[in-house]
DSSP file (Angstrom, degrees, kcal/mol; ACC not computed):
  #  RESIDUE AA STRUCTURE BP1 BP2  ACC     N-H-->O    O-->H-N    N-H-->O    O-->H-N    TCO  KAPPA ALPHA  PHI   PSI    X-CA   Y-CA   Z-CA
    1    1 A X              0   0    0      0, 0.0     2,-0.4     0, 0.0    56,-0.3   0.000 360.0 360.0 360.0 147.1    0.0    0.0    0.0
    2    2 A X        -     0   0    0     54,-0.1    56,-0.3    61,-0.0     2,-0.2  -0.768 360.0-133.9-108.6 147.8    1.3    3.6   -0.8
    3    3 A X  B     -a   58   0A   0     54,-2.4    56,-1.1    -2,-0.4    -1,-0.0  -0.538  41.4 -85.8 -94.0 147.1    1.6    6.1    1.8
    4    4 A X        -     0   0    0     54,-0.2     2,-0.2    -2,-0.2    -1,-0.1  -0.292  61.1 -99.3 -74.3 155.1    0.0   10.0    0.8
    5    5 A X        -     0   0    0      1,-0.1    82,-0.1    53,-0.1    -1,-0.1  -0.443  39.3 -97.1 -82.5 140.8    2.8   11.7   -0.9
    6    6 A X        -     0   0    0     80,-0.4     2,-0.5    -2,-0.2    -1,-0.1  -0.127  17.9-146.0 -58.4 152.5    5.1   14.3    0.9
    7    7 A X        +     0   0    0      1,-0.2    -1,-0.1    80,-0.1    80,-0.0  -0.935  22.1 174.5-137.0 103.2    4.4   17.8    0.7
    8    8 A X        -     0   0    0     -2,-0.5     2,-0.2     1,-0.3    -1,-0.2   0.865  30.9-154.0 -85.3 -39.2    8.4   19.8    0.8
    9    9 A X        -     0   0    0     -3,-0.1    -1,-0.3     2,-0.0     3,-0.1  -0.649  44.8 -11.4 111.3-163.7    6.9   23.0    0.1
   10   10 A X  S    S-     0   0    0     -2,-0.2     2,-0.4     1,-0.2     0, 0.0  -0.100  87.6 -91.8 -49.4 153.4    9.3   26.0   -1.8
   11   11 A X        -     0   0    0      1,-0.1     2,-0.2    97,-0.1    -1,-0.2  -0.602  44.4-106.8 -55.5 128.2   12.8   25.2   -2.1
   12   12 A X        -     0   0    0     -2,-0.4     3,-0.2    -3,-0.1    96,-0.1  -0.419  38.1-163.9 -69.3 134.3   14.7   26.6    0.8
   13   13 A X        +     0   0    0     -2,-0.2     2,-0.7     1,-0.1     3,-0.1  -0.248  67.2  56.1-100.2-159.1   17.1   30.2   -0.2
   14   14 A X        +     0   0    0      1,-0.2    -1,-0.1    -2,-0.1     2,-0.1   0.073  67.7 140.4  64.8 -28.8   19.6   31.2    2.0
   15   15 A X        -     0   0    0     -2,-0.7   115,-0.2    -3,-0.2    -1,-0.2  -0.148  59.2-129.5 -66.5 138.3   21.6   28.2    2.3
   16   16 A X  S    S+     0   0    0      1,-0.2     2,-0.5    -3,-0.1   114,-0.2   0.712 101.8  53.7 -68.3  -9.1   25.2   28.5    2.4
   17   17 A X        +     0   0    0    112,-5.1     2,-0.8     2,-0.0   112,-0.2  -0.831  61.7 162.7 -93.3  88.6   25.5   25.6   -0.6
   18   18 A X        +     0   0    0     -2,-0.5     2,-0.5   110,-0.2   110,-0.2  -0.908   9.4 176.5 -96.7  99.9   23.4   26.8   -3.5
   19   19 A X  E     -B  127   0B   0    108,-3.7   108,-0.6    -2,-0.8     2,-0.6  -0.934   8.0-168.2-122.8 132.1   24.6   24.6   -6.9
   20   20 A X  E     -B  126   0B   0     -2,-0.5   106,-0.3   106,-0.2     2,-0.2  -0.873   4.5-176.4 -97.7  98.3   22.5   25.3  -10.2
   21   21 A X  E     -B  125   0B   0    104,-2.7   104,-0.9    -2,-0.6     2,-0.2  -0.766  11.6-170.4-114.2 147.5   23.1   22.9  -13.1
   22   22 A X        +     0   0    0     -2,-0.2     2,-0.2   102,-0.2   102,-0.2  -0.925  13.7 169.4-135.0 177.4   21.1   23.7  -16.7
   23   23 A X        -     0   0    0     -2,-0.2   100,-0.7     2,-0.0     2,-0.4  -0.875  25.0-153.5-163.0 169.3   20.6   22.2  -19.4
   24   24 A X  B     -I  122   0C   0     -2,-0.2    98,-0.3    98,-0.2     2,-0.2  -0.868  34.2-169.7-124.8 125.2   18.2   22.7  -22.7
   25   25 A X        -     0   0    0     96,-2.6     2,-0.9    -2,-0.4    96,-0.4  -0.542  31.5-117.6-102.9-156.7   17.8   19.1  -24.1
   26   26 A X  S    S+     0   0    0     94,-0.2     2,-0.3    -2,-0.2    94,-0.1  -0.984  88.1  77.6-122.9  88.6   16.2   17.8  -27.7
   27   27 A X  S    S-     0   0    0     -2,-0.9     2,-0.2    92,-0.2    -2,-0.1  -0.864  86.6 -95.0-178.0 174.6   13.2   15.7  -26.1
   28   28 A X        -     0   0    0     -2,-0.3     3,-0.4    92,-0.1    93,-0.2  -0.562  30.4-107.9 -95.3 175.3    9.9   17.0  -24.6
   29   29 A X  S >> S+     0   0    0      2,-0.2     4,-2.4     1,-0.2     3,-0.6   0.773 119.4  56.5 -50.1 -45.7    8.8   17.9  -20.7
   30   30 A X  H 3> S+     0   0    0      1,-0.3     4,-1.2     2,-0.2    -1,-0.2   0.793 115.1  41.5 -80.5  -8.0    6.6   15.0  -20.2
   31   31 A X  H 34 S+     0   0    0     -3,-0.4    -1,-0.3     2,-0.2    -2,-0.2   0.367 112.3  53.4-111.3   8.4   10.0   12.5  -21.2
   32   32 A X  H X> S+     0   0    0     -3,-0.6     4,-1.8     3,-0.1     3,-0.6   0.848 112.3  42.9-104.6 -47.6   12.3   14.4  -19.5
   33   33 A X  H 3X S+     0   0    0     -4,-2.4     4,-0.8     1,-0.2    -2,-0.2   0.871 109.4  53.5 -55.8 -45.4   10.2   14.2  -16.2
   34   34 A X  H 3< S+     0   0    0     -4,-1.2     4,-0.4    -5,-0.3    -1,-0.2   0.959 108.2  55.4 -75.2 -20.7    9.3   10.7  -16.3
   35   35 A X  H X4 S+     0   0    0     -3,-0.6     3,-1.9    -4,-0.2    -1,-0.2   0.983 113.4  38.9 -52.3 -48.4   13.0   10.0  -16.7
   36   36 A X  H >< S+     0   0    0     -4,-1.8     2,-0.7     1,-0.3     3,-0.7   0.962 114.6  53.6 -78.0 -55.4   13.9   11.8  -13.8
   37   37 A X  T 3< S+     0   0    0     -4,-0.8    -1,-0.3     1,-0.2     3,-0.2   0.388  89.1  77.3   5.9 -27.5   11.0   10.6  -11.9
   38   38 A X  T X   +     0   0    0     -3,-1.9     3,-0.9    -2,-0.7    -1,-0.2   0.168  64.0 163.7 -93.4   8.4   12.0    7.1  -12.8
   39   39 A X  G X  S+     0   0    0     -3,-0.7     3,-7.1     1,-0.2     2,-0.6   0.396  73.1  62.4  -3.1 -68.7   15.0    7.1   -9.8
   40   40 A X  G 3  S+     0   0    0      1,-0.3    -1,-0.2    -3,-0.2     4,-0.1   0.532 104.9  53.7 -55.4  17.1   15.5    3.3   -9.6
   41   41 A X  G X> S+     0   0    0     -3,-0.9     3,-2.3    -2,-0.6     4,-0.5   0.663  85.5  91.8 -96.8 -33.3   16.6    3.9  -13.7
   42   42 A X  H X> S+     0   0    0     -3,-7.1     3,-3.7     1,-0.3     4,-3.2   0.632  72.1  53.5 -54.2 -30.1   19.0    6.3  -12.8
   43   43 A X  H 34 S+     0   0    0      1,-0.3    -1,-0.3     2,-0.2     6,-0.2   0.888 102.0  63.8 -52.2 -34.3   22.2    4.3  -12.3
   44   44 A X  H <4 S+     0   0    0     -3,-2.3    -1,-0.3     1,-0.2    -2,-0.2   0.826 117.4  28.7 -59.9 -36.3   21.5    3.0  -15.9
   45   45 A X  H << S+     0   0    0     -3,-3.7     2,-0.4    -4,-0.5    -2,-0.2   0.843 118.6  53.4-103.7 -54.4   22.0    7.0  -17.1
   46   46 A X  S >< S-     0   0    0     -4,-3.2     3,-0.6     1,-0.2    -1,-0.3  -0.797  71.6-156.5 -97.2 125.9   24.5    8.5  -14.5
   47   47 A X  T 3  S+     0   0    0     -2,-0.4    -1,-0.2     1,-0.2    -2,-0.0   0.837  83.7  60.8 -64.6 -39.8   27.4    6.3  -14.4
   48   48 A X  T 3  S+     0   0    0     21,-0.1    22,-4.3     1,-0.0     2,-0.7   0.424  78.2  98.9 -91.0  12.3   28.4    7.4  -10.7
   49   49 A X  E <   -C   69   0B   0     -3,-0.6    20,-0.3    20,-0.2     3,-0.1  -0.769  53.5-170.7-102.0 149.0   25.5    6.4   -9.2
   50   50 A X  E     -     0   0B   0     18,-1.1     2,-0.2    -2,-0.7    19,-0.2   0.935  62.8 -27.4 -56.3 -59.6   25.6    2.8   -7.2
   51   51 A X  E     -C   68   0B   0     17,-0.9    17,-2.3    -3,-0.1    -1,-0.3  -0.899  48.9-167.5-171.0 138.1   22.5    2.2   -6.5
   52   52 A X        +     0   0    0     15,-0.2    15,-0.2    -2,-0.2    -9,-0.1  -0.374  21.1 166.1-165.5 113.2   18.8    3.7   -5.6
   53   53 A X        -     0   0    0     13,-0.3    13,-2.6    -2,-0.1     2,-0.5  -0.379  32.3-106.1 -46.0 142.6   16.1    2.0   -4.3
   54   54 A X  E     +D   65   0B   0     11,-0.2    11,-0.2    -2,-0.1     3,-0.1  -0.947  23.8 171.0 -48.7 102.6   12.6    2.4   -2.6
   55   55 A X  E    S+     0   0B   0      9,-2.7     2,-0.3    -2,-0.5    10,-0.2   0.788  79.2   8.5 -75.3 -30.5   11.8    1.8    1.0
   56   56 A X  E    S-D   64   0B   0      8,-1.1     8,-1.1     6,-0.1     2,-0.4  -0.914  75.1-135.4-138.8 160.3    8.2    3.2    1.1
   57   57 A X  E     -D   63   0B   0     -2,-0.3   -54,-2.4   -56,-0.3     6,-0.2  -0.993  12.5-150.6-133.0 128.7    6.2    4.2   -1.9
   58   58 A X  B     -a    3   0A   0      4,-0.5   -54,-0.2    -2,-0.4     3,-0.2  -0.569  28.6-118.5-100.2 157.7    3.9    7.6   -2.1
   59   59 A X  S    S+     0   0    0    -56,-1.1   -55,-0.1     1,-0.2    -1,-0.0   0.613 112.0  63.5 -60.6 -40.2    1.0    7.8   -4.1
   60   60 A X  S    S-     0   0    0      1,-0.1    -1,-0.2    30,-0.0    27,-0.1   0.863 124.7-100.7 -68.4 -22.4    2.5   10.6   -6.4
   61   61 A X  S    S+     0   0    0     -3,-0.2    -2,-0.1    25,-0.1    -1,-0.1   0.465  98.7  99.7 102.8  33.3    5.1    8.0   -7.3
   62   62 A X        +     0   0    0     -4,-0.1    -4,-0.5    26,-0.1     2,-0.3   0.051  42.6 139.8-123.7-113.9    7.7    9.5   -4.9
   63   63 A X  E     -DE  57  86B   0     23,-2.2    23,-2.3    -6,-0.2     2,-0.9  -0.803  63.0 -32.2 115.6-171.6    8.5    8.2   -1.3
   64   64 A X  E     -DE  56  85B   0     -8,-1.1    -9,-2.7    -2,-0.3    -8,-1.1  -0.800  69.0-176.1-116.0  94.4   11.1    7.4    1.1
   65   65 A X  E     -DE  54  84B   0     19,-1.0    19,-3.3    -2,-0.9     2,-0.4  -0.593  19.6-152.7 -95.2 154.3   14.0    6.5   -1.4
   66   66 A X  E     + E   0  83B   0    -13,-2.6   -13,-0.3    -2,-0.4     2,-0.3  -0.904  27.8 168.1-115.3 136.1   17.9    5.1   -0.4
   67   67 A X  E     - E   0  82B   0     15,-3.0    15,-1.7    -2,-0.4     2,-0.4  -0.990  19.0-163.4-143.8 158.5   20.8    6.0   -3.3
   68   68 A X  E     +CE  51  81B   0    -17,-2.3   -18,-1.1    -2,-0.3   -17,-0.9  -0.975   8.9 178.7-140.7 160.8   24.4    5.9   -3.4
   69   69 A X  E     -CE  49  80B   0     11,-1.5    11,-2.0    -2,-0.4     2,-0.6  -0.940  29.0-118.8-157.0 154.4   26.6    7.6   -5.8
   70   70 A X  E     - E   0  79B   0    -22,-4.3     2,-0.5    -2,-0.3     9,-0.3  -0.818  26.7-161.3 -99.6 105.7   30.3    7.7   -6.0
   71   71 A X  E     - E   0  78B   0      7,-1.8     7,-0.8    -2,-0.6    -2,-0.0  -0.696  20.3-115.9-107.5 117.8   31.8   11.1   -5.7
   72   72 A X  E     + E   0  77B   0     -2,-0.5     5,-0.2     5,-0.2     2,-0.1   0.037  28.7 178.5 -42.2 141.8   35.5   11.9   -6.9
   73   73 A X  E >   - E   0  76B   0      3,-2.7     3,-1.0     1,-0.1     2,-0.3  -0.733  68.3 -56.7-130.3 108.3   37.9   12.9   -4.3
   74   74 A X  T 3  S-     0   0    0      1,-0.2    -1,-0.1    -2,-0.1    -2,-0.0  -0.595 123.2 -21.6  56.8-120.1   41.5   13.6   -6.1
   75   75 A X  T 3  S+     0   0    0     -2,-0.3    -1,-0.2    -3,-0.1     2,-0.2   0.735 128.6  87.3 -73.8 -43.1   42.1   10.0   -7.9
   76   76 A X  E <   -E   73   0B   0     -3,-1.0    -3,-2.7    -4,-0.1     2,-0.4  -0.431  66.2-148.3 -85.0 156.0   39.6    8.1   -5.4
   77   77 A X  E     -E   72   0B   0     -5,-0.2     2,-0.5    -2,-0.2    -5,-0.2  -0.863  15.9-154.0-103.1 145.8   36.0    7.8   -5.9
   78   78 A X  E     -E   71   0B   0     -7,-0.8    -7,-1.8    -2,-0.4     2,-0.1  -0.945  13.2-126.4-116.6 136.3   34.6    7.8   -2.6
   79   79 A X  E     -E   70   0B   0     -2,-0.5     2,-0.3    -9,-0.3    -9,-0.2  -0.554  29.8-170.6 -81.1 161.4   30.9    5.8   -2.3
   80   80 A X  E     -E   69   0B   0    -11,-2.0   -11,-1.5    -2,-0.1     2,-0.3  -0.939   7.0-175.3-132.0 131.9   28.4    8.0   -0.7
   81   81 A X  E     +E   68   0B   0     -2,-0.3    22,-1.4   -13,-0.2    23,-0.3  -0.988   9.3 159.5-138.6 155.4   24.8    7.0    0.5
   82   82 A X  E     -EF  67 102B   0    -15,-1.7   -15,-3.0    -2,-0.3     2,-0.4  -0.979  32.9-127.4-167.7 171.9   21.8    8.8    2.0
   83   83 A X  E     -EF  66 101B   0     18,-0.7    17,-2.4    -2,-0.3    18,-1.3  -0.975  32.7-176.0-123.1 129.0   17.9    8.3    2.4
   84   84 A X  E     -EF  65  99B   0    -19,-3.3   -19,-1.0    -2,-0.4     2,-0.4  -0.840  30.2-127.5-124.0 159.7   15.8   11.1    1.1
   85   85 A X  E     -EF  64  98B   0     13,-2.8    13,-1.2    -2,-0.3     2,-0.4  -0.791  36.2-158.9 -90.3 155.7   11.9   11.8    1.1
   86   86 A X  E     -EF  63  97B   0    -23,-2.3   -23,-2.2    -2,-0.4   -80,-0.4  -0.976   5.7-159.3-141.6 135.8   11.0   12.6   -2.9
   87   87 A X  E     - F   0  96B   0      9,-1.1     9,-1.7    -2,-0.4     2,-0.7  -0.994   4.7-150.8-114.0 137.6    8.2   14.3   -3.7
   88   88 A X        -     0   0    0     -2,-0.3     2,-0.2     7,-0.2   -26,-0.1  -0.785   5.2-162.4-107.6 101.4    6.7   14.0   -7.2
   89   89 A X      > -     0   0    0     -2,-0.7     5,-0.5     1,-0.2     4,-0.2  -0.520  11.1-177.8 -99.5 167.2    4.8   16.7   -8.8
   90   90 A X  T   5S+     0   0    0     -2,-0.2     3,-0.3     3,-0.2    -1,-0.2   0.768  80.9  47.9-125.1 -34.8    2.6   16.0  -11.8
   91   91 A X  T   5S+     0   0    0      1,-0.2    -2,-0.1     2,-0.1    -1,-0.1   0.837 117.8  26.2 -90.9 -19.4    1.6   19.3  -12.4
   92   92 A X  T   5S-     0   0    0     22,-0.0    -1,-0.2     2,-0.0    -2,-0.1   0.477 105.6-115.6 -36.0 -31.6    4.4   21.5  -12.3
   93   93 A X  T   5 +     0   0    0     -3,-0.3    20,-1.2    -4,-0.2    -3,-0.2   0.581  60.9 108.9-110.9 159.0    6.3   19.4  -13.2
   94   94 A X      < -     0   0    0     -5,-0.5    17,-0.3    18,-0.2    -4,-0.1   0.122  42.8-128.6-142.1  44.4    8.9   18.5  -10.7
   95   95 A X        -     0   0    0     15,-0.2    16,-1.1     1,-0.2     2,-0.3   0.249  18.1-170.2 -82.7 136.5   10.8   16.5   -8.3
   96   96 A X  E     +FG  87 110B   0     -9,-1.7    -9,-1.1    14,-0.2     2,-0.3  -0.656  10.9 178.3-108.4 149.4   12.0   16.9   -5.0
   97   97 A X  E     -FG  86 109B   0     12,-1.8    12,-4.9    -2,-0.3     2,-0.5  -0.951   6.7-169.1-152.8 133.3   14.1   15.3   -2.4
   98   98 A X  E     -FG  85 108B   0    -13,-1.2   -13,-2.8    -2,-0.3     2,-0.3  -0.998  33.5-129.4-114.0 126.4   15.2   16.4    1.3
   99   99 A X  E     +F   84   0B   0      8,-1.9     7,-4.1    -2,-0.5   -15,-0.3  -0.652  33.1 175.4 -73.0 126.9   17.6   14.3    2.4
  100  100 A X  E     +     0   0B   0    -17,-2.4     2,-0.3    -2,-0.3   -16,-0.2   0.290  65.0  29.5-128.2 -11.8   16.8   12.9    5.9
  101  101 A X  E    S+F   83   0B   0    -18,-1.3   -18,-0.7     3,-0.2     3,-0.5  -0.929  91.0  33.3-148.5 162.0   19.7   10.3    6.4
  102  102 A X  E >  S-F   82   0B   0     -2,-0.3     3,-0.7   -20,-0.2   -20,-0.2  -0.216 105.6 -34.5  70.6-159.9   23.6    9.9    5.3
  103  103 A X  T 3  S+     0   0    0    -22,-1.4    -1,-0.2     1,-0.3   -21,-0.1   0.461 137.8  45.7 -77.9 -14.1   26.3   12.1    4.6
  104  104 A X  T >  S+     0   0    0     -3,-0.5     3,-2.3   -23,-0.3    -1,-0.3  -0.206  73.2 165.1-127.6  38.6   24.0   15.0    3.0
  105  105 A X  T <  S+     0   0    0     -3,-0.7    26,-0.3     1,-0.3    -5,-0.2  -0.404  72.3  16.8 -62.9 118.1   21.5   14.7    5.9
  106  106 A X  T 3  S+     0   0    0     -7,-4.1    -1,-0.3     1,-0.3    22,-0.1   0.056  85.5 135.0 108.8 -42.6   19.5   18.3    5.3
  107  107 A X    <   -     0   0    0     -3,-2.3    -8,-1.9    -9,-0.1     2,-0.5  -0.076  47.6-144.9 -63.9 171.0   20.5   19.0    1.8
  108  108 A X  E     -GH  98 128B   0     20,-1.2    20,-0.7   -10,-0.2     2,-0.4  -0.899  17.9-174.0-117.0 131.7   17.4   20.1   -0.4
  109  109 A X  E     -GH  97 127B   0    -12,-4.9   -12,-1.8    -2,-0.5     2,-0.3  -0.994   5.5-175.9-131.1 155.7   17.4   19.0   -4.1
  110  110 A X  E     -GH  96 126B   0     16,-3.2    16,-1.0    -2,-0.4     2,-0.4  -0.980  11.1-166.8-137.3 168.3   14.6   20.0   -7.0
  111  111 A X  E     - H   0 125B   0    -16,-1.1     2,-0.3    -2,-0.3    14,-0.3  -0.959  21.6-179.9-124.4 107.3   14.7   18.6  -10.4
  112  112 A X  E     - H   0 124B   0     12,-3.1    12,-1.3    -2,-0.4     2,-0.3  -0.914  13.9-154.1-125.9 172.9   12.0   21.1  -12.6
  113  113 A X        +     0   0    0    -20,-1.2     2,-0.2    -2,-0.3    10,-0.2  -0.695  15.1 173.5-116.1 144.1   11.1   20.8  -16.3
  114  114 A X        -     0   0    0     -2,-0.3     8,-1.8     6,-0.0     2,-0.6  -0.791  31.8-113.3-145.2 168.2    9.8   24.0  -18.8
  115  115 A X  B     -J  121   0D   0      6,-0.3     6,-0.2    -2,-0.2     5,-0.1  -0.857  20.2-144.1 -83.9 101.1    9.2   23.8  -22.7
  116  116 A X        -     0   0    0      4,-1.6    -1,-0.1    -2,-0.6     6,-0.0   0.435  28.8-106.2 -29.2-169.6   11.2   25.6  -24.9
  117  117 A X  S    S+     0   0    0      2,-0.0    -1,-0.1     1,-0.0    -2,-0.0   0.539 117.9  61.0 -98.6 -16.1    9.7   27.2  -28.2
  118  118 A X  S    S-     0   0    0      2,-0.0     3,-0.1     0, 0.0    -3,-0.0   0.502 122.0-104.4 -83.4 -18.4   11.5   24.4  -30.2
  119  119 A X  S    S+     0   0    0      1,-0.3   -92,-0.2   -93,-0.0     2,-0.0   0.295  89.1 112.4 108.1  -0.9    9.6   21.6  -28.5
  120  120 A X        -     0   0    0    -94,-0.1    -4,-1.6   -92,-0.1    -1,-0.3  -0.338  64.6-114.6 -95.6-166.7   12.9   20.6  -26.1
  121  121 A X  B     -J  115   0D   0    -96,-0.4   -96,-2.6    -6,-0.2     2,-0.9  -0.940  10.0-131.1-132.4 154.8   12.9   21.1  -22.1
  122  122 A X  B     -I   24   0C   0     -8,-1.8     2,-0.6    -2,-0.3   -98,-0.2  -0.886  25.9-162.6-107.9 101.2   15.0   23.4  -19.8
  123  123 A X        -     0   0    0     -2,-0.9     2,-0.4  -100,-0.7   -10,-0.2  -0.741  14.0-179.0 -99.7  93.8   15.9   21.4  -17.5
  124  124 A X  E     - H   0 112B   0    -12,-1.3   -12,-3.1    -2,-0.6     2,-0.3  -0.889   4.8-170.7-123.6 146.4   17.3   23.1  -14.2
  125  125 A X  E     -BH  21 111B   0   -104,-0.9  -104,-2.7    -2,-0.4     2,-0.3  -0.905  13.3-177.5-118.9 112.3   18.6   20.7  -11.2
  126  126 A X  E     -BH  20 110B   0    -16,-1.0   -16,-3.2    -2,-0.3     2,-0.3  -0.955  12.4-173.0-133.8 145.1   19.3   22.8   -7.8
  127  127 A X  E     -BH  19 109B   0   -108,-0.6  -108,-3.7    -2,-0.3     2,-0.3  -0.985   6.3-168.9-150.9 140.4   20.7   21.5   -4.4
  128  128 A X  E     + H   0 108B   0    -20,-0.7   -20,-1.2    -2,-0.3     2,-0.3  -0.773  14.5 167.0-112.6 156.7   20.8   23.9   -1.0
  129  129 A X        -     0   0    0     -2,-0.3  -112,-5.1  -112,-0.2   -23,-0.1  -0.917  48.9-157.1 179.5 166.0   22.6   23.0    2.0
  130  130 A X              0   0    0     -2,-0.3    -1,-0.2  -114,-0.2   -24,-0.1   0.849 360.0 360.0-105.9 -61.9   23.9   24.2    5.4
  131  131 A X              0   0    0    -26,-0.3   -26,-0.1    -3,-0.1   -25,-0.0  -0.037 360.0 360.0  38.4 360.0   26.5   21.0    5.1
């Protein structure tokens, strides 16, 4: 049974880590959200991630997801893991995750989507933290 979906509210400002990735790609909104949407695909697209699972399942098709990722440090890759809440929004659209557990306990992520005039999607990826 799926548990009612988390509600993260606004992205939090202020925080003393703000990083902004963007992107325009050649696909539409609704296929660039269901990718990212899709977590337990992602290792299959981003090589550094390990692993990312469901523990609980929300109704929006978000939940209490576990990931691990490897993250460069000089020459080593170092493995990483943390347990996040994800919220999935259908109308916006967008996905969220606060990180509740691991090494990034606290960070804030959003993933949001808009349409270009060409028919591709503007894709912009944002993560806050205190650290």
């Amino acid at each position: 049974m799926n548990r009612a979906p988390f509600n993260l509210g606004p992205m939090p400002s202020g925080r003393a880590m703000e990083t902004l990735d963007e992107r325009v790609v050649r696909a539409d909104v609704k296929t660039m959200f269901d990718v990212t949407a899709a977590v337990e695909q992602w290792p299959a697209y981003l090589a550094h991630y390990r692993f990312v699972r469901f523990r609980e399942r929300a109704s929006d098709g978000g939940g209490i997801v576990e990931m691990s990722a490897n993250r460069p440090f000089g020459i080593v890759n170092w493995p990483t893991w943390w347990l996040s809440e994800m919220q999935v929004n259908h109308q916006a659209p967008s996905v969220r995750f606060r990180h509740m557990g691991g090494v990034t306990k606290g960070m804030d992520v959003e993933w949001s989507f808009a349409p270009t005039v060409d028919g591709g999607t503007h894709v912009r990826l944002l993560h806050v933290w205190d650290g």
